[in-house]
N, C-alpha and C positions, 0 to 999 in steps of 0.2 A: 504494500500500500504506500503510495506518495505520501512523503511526511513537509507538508507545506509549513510555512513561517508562522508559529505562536499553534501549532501543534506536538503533540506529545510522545515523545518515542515508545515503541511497544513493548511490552517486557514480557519474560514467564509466568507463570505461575510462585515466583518465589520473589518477584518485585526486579528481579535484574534488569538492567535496560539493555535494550539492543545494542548500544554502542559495546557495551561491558561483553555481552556473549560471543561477537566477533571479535573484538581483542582479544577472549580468554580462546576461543578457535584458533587464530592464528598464533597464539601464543604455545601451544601445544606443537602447532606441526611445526614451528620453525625450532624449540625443542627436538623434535624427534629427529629435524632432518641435520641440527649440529652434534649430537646424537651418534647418528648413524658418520655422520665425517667423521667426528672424534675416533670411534675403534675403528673407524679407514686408516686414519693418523698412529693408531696404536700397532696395530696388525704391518703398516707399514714398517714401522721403526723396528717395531721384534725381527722382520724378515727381511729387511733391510740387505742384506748380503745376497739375497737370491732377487728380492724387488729393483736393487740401481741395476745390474748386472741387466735382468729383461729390458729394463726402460732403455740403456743404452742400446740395446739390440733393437729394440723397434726405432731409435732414431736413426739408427744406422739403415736398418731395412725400409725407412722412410724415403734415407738418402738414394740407395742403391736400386729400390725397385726400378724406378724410370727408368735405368740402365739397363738392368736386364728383360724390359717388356721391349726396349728400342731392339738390344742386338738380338731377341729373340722375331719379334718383325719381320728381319735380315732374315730369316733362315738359322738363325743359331740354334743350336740345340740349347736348351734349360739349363742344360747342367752347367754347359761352356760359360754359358753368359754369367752364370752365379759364379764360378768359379775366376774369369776374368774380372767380373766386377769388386768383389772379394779381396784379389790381387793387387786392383789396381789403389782400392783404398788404402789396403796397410802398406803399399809402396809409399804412395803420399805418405802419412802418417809415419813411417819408419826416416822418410827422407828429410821430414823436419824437427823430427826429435835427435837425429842424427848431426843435424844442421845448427843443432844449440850447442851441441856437446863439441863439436868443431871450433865453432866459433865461439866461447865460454874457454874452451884450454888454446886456442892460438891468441886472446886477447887478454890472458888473464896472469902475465907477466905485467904487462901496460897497466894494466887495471888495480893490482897492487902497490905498482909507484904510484900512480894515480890518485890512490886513494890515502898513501901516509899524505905526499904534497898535499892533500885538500884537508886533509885533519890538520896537520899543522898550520894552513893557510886560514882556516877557522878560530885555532887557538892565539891566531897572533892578533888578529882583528878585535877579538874579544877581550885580550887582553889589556888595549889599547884603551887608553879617553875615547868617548864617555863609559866606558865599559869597566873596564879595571879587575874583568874576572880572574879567579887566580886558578892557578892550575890544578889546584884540588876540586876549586867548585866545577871547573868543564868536565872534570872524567868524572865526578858525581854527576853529571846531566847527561854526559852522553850512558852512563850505565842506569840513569830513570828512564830516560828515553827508549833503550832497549829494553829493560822489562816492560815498559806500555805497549810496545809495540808487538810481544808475547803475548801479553795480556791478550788486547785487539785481536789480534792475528788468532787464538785461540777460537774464535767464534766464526768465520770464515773458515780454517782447515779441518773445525773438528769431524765438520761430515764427513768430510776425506777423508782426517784418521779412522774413524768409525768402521769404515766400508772395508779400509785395507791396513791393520793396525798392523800387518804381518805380511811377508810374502806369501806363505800359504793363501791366506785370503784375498792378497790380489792373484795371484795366478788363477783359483778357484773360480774368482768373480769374472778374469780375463776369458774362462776356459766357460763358462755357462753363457757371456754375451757373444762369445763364437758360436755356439753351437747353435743357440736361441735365433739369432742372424742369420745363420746357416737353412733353419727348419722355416722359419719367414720368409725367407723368399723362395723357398722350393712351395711350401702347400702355406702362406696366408692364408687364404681363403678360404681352404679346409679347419683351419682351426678357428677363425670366426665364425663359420658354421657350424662348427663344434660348441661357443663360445652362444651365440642365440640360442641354441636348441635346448638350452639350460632354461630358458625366459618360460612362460606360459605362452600357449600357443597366438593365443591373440594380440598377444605383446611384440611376436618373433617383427614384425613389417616393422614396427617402428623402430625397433632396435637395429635391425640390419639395414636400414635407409639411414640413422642415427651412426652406424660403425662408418659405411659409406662418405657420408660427408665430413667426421672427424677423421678420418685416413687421408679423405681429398687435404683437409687446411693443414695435416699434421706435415703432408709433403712438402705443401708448397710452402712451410713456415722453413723446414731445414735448407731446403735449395734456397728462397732468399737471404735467408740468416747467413748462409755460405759467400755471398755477394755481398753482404751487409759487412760481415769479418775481413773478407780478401779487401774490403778499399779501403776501411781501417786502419788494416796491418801496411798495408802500402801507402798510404798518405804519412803514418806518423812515423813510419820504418823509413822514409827518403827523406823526412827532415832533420829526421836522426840522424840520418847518413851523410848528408848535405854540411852537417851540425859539425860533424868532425866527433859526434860520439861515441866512446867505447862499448863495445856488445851493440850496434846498430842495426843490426840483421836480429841478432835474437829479440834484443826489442818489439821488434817487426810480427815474429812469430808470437809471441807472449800475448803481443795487440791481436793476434790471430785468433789466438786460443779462447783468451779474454773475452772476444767480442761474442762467441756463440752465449754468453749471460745478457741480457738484452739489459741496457741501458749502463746498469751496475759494471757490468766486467770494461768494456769503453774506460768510462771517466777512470777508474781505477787502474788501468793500465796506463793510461793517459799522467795519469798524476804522478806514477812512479818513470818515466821516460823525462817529467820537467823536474822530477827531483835529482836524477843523474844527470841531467844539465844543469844545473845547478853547484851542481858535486865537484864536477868532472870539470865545468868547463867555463862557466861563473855565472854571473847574475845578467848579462844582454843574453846568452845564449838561451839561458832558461824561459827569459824574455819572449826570445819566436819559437822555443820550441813549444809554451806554452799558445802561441798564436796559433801556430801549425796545427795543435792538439783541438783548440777551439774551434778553429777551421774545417778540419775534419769532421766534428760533432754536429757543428751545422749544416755540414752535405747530409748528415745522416739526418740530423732533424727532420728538415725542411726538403729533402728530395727525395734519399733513400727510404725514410721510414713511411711519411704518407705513399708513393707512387707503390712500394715493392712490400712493403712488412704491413702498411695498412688493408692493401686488398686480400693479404694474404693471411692475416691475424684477424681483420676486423673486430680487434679490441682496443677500447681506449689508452690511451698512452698511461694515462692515472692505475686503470688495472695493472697494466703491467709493470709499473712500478712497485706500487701496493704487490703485487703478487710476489718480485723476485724478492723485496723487503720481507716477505712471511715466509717463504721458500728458505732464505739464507737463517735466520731463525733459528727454525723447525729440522732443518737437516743438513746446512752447513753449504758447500759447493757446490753436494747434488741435488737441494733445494732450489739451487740460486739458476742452476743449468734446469731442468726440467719443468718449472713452476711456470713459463710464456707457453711453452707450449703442450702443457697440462690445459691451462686456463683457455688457451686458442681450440683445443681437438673439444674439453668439454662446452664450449659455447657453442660450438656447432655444433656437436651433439644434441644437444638440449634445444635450439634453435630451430633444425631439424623435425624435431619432435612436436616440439609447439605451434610449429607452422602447418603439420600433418597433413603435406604434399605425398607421403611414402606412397608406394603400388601396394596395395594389397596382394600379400604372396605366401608362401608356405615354403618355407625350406624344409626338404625331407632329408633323412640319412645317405641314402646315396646320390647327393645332388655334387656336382663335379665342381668341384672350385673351379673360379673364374680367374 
């Protein structure tokens, strides 16, 4: 019934007003449904060692599908193209981990004189008018300094430690996101139809129209996040290099690695490439490497992220923030990596669903992955 101006809300039989019954309604399911997240959050953290290990395999099998649907097109055989594509990633990946430890031990005679000259060149400035610090108070600063930065740094690696406190447990975690990557791109499809058939029958269409579209956003978030890190790593790695800075190529990489944490892992990389200008090389250098740094972030702003991460995330910039901030938290690194496109695959999921475009269909047990 219309409740027009200077009429009376309707109540129960026990005096409640309407208003009070839908708040205490919506107060229960938004209950139940933090609830139901929270032992998501628990069950994750307990398994944690078998859960990052999959998650990395489906961003990898996110990455790698395209490849293997292309060279299979070609005529390739399935296997070839998994196994080429496979190849061709841990090449990459082996060639720039390779490419740090290269350039880390040919620059790190440099880097050593480098670095007394810059301690010393510290302690004399500060020693000076208006300063007059003495040389007990600097090495008591520079050893506060270093345990804050323990401190800090604690809440960022502890994910990491968590995941692999041991080699056993990275090799373990190394060896289940192989295999897991491995079984995703031969039968996907069989195991998400393994994965619905679990749902009730009347539920099975919307969830597998729901897998569908968060599989589509989850790809196209890794393939531009890839574009998004490679001009990152190349804008602040050539001014580095430009700069006359030591470790300028691993910089480059580091911006590489960094940048797949959406917005977070950037600045943060960014901050420590104008603190080694700084260091290394004085206070003008730091100056445009901090420009360069700016510069960069603004391609990303304003071109890269609306044209490429916006159609392909279609989440507000603010979620994504809020989200790697809740992500780094809750689970450290692989919070901070996972939580964009956590939050990207479940809005389309759920988007999906509330728009209830699906076909009505019936996935049976012998139905042939696609």
């Amino acid at each position: 019934m219309a409740r027009g101006r200077g009429t009376v809300e309707p109540s129960d039989d026990l005096g409640i007003p309407w208003g009070m019954r839908v708040a205490a309604g919506w107060s229960w399911r938004l209950l139940a449904v933090f609830a139901v997240a929270a032992v998501v959050i628990y069950l994750v953290a307990v398994f944690e060692q078998i859960v990052v290990p999959l998650l990395v395999a489906l961003l990898i099998s996110a990455l790698l599908t395209p490849t293997v649907i292309a060279l299979a097109k070609r005529g390739w055989p399935r296997w070839l193209a998994i196994v080429v594509a496979l190849v061709a990633f841990t090449a990459v990946v082996a060639a720039l981990v390779v490419l740090i430890v290269w350039q880390v031990r040919a620059g790190l005679p440099q880097l050593e004189r480098e670095s007394v000259a810059a301690y010393d060149r510290a302690r004399d400035i500060l020693s000076d008018p208006p300063w007059n610090v003495s040389d007990k108070q600097f090495a008591s600063w520079i050893a506060s300094a270093g345990a804050l930065a323990q401190k800090d740094s604690g809440v960022l690696i502890g994910g990491a430690v968590k995941v692999g406190s041991t080699v056993g447990h990275v090799l373990a975690g190394a060896l289940i996101a192989l295999f897991a990557t491995i079984f995703m791109l031969i039968d996907g499809r069989g195991i998400w139809n393994w994965i619905v058939r679990l749902f009730p029958r009347a539920a099975r269409s919307a969830v597998s129209a729901a897998g569908d579209s968060g599989w589509f956003t989850l790809t196209r978030f890794v393939r531009v996040q890839i574009v998004v890190a490679v001009v990152n790593a190349i804008g602040i790695g050539a001014v580095a290099f430009f700069l006359g800075l030591p470790l300028a190529v691993p910089i480059g990489v580091v911006v590489l690695f960094a940048s797949f944490i959406p917005v977070i892992g950037a600045i943060v990389s960014g901050v420590i490439a104008v603190l080694i200008a700084l260091v290394y090389a004085g206070p003008v250098q730091a100056i445009i490497m901090l420009a360069g740094v700016l510069l960069v972030h603004l391609l990303e702003a304003h071109v890269l992220q609306p044209l490429l991460v916006g159609g392909a995330v279609k989440v507000h910039p603010l979620a994504v923030v809020i989200g790697v901030a809740a992500g780094t938290g809750i689970a450290g690194v692989p919070g901070a990596l996972f939580a964009v496109p956590l939050i990207a695959t479940v809005n389309a999921m759920v988007t999906t669903i509330a728009a209830g475009k699906w076909r009505i269909q019936e996935i049976e047990p012998d139905e042939a992955p696609r």
